[in-house]
C-alpha positions in Angstrom: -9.2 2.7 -25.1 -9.3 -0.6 -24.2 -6.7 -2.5 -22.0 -5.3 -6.2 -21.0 -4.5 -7.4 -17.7 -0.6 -7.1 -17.9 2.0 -8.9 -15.8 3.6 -6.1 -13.3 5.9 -8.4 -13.4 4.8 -11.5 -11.3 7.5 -13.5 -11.3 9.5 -10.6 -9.9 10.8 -10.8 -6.1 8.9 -9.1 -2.9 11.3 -6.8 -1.6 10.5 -6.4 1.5 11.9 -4.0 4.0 12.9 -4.9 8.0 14.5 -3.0 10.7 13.3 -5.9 13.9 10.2 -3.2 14.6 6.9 -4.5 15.1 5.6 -2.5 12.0 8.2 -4.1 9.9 7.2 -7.7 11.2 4.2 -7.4 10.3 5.5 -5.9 6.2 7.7 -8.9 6.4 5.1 -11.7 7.1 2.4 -10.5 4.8 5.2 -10.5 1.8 6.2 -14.3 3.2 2.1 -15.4 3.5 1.7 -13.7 -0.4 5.0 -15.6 -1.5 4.0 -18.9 -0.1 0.5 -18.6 -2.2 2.4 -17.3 -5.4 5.6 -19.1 -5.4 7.3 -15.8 -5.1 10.6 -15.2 -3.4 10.9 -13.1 -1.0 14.3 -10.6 -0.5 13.8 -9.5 2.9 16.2 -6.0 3.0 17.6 -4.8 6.1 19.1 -1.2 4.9 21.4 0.0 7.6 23.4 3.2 8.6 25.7 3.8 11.2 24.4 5.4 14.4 25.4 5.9 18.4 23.3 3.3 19.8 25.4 0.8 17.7 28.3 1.1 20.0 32.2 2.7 18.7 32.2 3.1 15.2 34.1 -0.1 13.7 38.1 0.4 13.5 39.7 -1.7 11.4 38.5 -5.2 9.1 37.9 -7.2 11.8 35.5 -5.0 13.6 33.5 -3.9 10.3 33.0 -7.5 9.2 31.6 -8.2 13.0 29.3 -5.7 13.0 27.8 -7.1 9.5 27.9 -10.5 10.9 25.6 -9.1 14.1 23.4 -7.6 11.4 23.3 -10.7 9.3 22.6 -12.7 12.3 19.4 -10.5 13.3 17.8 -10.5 10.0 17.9 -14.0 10.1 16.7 -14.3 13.7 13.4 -11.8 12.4 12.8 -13.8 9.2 12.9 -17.1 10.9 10.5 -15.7 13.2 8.0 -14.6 10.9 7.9 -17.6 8.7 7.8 -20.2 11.4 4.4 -21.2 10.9 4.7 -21.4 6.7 5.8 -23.8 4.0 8.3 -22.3 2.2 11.2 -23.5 0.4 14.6 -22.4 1.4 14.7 -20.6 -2.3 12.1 -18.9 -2.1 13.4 -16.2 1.0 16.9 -14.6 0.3 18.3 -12.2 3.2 20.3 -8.9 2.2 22.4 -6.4 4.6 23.1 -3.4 2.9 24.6 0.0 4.0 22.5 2.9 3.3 19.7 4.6 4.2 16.5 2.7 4.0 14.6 4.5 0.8 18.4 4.3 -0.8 18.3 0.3 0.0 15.2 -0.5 -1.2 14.7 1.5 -4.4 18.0 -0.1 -5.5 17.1 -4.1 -4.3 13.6 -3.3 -5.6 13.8 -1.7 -9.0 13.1 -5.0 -10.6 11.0 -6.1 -7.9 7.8 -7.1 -8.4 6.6 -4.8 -5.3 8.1 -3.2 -2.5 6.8 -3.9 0.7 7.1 -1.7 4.2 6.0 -1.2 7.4 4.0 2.4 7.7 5.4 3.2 10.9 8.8 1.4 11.2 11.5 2.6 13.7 14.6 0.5 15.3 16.8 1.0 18.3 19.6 -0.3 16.2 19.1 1.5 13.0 16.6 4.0 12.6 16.4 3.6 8.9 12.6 4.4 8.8 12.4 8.0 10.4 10.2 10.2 8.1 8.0 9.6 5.8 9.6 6.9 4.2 6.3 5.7 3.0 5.6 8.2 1.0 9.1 9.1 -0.3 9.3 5.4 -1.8 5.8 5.7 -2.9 6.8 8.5 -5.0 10.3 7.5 -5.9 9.9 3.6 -6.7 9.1 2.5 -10.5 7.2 -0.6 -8.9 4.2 -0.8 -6.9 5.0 -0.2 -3.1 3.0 -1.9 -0.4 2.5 0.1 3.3 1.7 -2.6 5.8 -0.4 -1.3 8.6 -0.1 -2.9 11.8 -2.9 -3.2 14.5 -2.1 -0.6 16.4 -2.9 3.1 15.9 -1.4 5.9 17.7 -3.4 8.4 15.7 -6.4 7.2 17.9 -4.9 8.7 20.7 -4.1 12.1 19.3 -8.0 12.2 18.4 -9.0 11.6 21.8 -6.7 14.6 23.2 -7.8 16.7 19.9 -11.8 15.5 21.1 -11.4 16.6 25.0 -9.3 19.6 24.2 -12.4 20.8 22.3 -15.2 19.6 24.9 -16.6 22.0 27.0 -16.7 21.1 31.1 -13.9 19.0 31.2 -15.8 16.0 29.7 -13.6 13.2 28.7 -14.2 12.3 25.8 -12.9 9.1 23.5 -12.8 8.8 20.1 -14.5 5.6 18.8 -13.8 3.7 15.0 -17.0 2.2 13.6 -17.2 -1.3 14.1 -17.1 -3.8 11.3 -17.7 -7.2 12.2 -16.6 -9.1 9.0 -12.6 -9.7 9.6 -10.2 -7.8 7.7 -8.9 -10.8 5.7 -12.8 -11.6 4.6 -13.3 -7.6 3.0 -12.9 -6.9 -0.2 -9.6 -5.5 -2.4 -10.5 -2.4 -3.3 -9.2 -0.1 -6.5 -9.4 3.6 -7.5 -9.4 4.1 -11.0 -10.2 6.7 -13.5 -9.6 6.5 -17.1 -5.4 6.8 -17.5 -2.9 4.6 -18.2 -1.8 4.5 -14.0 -5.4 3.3 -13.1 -5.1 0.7 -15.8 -1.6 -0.9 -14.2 -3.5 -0.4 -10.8 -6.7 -2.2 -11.5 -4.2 -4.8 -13.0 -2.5 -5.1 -9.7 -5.5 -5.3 -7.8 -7.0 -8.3 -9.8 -3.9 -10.3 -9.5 -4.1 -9.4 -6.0 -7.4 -10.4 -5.8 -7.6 -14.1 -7.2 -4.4 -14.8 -5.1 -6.0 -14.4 -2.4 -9.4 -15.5 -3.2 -11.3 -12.0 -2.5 -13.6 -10.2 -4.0 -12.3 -7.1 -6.1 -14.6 -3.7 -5.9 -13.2 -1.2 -8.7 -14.3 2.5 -7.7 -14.6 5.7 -9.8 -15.2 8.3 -7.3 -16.1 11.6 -9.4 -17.3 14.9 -9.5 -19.2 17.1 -12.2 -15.4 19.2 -12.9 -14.3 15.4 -13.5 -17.1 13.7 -15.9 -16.5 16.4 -19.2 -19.4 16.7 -21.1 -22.1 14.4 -20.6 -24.2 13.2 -23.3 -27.6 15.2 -23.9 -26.0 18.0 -21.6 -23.6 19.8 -23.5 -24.8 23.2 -22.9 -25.7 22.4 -19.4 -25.1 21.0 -16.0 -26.4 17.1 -15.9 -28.2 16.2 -12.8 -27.2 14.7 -10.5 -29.1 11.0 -11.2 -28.3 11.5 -14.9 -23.8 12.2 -13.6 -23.9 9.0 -11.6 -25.3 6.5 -14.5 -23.0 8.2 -17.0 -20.5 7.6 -14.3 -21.5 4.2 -14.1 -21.3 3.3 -17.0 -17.8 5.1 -17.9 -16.7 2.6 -15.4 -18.2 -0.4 -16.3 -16.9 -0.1 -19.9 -13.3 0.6 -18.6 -13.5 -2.4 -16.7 -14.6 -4.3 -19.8 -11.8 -3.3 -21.6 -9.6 -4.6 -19.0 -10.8 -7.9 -19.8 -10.3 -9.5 -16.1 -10.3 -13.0 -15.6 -14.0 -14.5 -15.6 -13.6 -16.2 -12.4 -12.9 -13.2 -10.7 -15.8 -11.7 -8.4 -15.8 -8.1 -9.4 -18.0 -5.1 -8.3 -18.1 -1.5 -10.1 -19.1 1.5 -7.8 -19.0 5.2 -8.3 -19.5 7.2 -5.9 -19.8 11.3 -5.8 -17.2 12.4 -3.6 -13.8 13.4 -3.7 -11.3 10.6 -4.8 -9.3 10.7 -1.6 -12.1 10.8 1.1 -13.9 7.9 -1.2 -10.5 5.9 -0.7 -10.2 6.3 2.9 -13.6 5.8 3.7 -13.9 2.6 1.7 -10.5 1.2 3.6 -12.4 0.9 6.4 -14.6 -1.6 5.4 -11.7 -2.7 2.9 -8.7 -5.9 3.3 -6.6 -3.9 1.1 -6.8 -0.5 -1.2 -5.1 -0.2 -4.7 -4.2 3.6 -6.2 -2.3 4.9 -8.8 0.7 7.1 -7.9 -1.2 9.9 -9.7 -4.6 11.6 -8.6 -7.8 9.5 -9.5 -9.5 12.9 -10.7 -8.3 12.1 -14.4 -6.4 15.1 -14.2 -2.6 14.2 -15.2 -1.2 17.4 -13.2 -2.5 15.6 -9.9 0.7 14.1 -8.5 1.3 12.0 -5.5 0.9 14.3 -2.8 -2.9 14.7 -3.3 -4.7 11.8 -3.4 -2.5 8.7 -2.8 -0.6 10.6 0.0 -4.0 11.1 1.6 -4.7 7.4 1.3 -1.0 6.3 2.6 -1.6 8.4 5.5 -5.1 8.0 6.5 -6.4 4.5 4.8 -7.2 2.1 7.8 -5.9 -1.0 6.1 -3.0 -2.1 3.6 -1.9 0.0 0.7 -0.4 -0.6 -2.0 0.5 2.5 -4.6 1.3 1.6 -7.9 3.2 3.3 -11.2 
């Protein structure tokens, strides 16, 4: 089956959501640097609920439409702070206070959006809209693509180094160390999983437009195993080996990719690999600028929901993610 780039809808808003965190600063000015090279606007959605450390609960008209006016007058504190350094039009950013829980918020702003974009670990003092795995519950929920923005720092890196020296013998301390790359993150390749179903089609479509935006190179990657290929040709009452799996592989991929029928001026690399789909994923996004799934498992297997493979990515990739429907 043969497919077209299609739109996902680019003329769409980036709904973006921010709570004043560092996490969501970071969500908020990558959707303002992608809207200033597409002409986009940007809605950047502060989703609120009520909580102690907000002071007495409002009592009357004049104390409710205060408290919105104190909310108002923060978002537009955080956006003017992230798009200080960039030329864009006064159009192009809208600012929206609304009163509901974050996921609630943004699947609502955002279901005409032409992505939603987050923070992965967002958490405010003044409303703690991002507690959970908010992430993944919009990831899951959300009919457009939805973008988890990972900022620089990593507290899982910690938790490895108590996990290493609780194992090592001799009270040794131990650290745990992330392989170097010396190319910079905004150098690396986009990077997209895709099998042969209708979600990886819509992914790799994202990930192109993604691409020649921002002037990277695109890698497409089938990762695969035997279970995964079917029958391969001159093998049908036998197990293929191993050399013969990865050109069949390769060249399942190559003519899905041709039947995408990507822009020529796009710099585009097929890989397969043999190796699970979500350890292929997470691997690559350390060498990656940003990594591209479909909201259902990459094994070609329709019964593969999120919660296998694109939850592994959300929650282990070490770069951007976006997870598309």
């Amino acid at each position: 089956m043969s497919a077209t780039i299609d739109s996902l809808n680019p003329t769409g808003d980036i709904v973006v959501g921010v709570d004043g965190s560092p996490e969501s600063f970071s969500a908020l000015r990558w959707a303002l640097q992608q809207a200033q090279l597409s002409g986009q606007r940007v809605n950047a959605v502060y989703g609120w609920s009520y909580s102690w450390d907000m002071g007495p609960e409002p009592a009357n008209k004049e104390e409710a439409d205060a408290l919105r006016k104190r909310i108002a007058d923060e978002l537009h504190v955080w956006v003017e702070a992230a798009s200080k350094d960039m030329d864009l039009a006064d159009e192009q950013i809208k600012l929206t206070s609304f009163r509901a829980a974050a996921s609630t918020a943004l699947l609502e702003i955002g279901a005409n959006a032409q992505q939603i974009v987050i923070g992965r670990r967002s958490m405010s003092r003044v409303a703690r809209w991002l507690l959970g795995s908010l992430s993944s519950s919009l990831a899951e929920e959300a009919s457009v693509p939805v973008t988890i923005i990972r900022s620089a720092q990593d507290e899982d890196i910690d938790v490895q180094d108590q996990i290493a020296n609780a194992l090592s013998p001799n009270d040794q301390n131990v650290h745990f160390v992330t392989p170097h790359v010396e190319i910079p993150r905004t150098a690396r390749p986009i990077v997209v999983g895709v099998d042969s179903s209708d979600t990886s089609r819509r992914a790799l479509s994202f990930a192109a437009g993604l691409a020649k935006l921002n002037g990277a190179p695109l890698h497409v990657m089938f990762f695969w195993r035997i279970k995964d290929l079917g029958t391969v040709p001159g093998y049908e009452t036998s197990v293929a080996p191993m050399d013969v799996a990865q050109k069949y592989a390769m060249r399942r991929l190559e003519e899905f990719i041709d039947g995408a029928k990507l822009p020529k001026s796009l710099d585009v690399t097929p890989n397969a690999f043999h190796i699970s789909p979500g350890k292929g994923l997470v691997s690559a996004s350390r060498y990656a600028r940003h990594v591209v799934v479909g909201s259902r498992g990459l094994s070609g297997l329709d019964a593969h929901f999120l919660g296998s493979v694109s939850k592994q990515v959300i929650n282990s990739a070490e770069c951007n993610v976006t997870v598309v429907h």
